[in-house]
N, C-alpha and C positions, 0 to 999 in steps of 0.2 A: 672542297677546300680544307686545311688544315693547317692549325696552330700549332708554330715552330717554337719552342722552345729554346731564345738564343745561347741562355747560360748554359745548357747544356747538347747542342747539336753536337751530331756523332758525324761530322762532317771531316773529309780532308781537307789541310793546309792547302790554300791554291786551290780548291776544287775543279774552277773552271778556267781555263786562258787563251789571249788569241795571241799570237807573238807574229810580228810583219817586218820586214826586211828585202834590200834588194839580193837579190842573185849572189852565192859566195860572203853573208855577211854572218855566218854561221848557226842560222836558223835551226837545222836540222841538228845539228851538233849540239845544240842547248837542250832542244826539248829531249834527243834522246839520255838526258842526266837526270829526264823524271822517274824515280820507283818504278821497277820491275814494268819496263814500257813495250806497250804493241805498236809497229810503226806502222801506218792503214797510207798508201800513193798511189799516185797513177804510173800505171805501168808504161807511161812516156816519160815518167822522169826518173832519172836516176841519183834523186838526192842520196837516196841513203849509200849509196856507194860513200859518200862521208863517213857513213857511220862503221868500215872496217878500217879506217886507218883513224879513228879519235882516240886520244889517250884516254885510255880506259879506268886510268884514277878519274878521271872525271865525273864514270855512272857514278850510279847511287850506291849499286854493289858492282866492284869492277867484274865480278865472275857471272854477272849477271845481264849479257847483252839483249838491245830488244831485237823482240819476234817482228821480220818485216814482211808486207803482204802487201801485194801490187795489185790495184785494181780496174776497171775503166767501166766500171757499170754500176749502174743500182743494186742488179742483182750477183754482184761480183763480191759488191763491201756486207751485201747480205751473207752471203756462203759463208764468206769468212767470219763475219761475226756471229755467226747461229751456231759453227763448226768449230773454227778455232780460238776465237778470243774469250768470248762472255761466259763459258764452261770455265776457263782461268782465272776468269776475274771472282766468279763468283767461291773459287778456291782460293784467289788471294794470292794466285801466283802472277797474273796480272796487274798492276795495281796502278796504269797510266794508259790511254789507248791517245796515240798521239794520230790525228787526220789531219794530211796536207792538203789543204783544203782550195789551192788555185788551180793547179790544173787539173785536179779532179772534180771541179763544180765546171771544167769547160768539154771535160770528158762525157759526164751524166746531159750536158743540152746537145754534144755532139750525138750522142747514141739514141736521145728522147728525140730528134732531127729524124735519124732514120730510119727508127719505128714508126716514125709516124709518113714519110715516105715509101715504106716498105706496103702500107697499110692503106696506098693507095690516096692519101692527102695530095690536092693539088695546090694547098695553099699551106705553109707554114702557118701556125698560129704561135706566134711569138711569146704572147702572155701565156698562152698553155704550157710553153715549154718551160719559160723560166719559173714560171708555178709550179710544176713536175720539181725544178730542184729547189724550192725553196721550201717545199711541204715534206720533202725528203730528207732536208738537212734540220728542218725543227722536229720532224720524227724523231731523227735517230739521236740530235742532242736531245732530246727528252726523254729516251732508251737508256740512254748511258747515264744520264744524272739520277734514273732511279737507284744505282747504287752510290750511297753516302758518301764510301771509302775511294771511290774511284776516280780518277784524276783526268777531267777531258779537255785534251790538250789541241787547240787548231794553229795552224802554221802555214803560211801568206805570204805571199809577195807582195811587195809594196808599190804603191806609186807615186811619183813626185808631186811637190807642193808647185802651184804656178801662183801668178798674181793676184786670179781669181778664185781658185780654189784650194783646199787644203791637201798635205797628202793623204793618201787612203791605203786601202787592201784590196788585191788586184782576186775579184771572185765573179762568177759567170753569176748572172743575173740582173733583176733592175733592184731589186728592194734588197733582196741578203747583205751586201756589204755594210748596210744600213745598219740593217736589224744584228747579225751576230755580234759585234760589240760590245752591244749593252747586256747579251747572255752570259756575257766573261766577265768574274768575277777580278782578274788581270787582264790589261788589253798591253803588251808593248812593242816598244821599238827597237832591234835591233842594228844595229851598224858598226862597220871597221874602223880602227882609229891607227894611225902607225905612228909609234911613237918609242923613240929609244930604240932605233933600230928593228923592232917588232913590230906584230901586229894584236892589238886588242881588239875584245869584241864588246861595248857596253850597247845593257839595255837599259834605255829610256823609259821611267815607270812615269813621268809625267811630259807636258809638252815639251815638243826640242823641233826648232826649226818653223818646219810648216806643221809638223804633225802632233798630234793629239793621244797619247797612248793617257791610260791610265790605271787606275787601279780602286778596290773597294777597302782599302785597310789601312784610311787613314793616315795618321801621321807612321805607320811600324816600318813602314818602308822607305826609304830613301828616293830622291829622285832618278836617281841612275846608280846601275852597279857595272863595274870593270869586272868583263872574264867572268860571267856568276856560271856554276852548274846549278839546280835545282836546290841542292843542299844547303846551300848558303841562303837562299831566298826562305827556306826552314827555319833556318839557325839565327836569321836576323828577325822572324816574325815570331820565334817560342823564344827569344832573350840570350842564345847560346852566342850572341854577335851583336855588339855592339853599333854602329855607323857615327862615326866621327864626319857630319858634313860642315864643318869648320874649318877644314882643310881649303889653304889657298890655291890648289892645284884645282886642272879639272877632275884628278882623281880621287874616289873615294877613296877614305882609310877607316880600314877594316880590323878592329885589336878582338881579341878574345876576351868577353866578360870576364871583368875582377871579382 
């Protein structure tokens, strides 16, 4: 164990976050606006096709687009991160590794299914396989948070709230969707809003609705931001941004420190 020194942690802004969203509410599009970002999917989805047509004032650096890497295995997200990510990060030309982490935790019980069918299993063992990705994903978040600087970013799908229950994050397993929340340092909620002829994307940094997102900082944040890239969630937690939540609209208003 070891004693952190808060006044002086050599930590990133946001170090850690889970962002959940349905389908098209611009998930992908948010987190690729975090510093110099690696984007880690399963090679059945094709989110990051978003990510060639986003207006590119948006990144952090517009000349700076992320590295995107399609995976559908354990030993896929290893290649790549042994190969091409963690070598950049440890140079700083990395400085966000973003993992969609729904349909790749249903990819890792698919492929752990048929190793173990392969292998001559007549019986599925269910707890072994969700244990396979659950020991897998506390691995590798505890790989990437040994570096300080580096920003790990998970991206979800959502699920509705019903009468009984609340909404959640749509991830293979019985225990994970439990447990990764409370490892993010931000947990929120994205959704569409159309308004004035357009469409907005606000995230939800405290409850809305049926769901529960949150965050660890306090009063610095606002409860929701309209259209944020990365930058802004910066700029209003080091003072360069104000938050006027006084505003009688549902919109925040956002001035430039005096």
């Amino acid at each position: 164990m070891a004693k952190i020194d808060m006044l002086h942690y050599p930590a990133a802004l946001i170090r850690s976050s889970l962002t959940f969203g349905f389908s098209r509410a611009g998930k992908t599009v948010f987190t690729a606006t975090w510093p110099a970002p690696a984007w880690i999917g399963s090679a059945r989805e094709d989110g990051y096709e978003s990510l060639r047509y986003m207006d590119r004032d948006l990144l952090y650096d517009r000349n700076v687009m992320p590295d995107v890497y399609t995976v559908s295995s354990i030993s896929d997200i290893r290649g790549h991160l042994d190969r091409d990510i963690l070598p950049k990060v440890r140079t700083g030309k990395i400085r966000s590794i973003i993992l969609e982490i729904s349909t790749y935790s249903d990819d890792v019980v698919s492929s752990t299914k048929r190793q173990l069918k392969k292998g001559g299993s007549d019986k599925e063992n269910g707890w072994a396989i969700y244990g396979t990705l659950e020991e897998h994903v506390m691995l590798l978040d505890e790989e990437m948070k040994k570096y300080p600087h580096l920003h790990v970013v998970y991206n979800a799908l959502a699920t509705p709230p019903t009468d009984k229950v609340p909404g959640g994050i749509v991830i293979a397993g019985r225990k994970l969707p439990e447990k990764l929340p409370p490892m993010c340092q931000l947990v929120g909620y994205l959704r569409q809003e159309e308004a004035n002829g357009k469409v907005d994307r606000i995230l939800h940094l405290s409850a809305y609705g049926g769901w529960s997102p949150g965050h660890r900082f306090g009063a610095l944040l606002p409860p929701f931001v309209r259209n944020p890239p990365y930058r802004r969630l910066e700029q209003i937690l080091t003072g360069e941004k104000i938050v006027d939540q006084t505003a009688a609209s549902t919109s925040l208003i956002e001035a430039s420190a005096r």
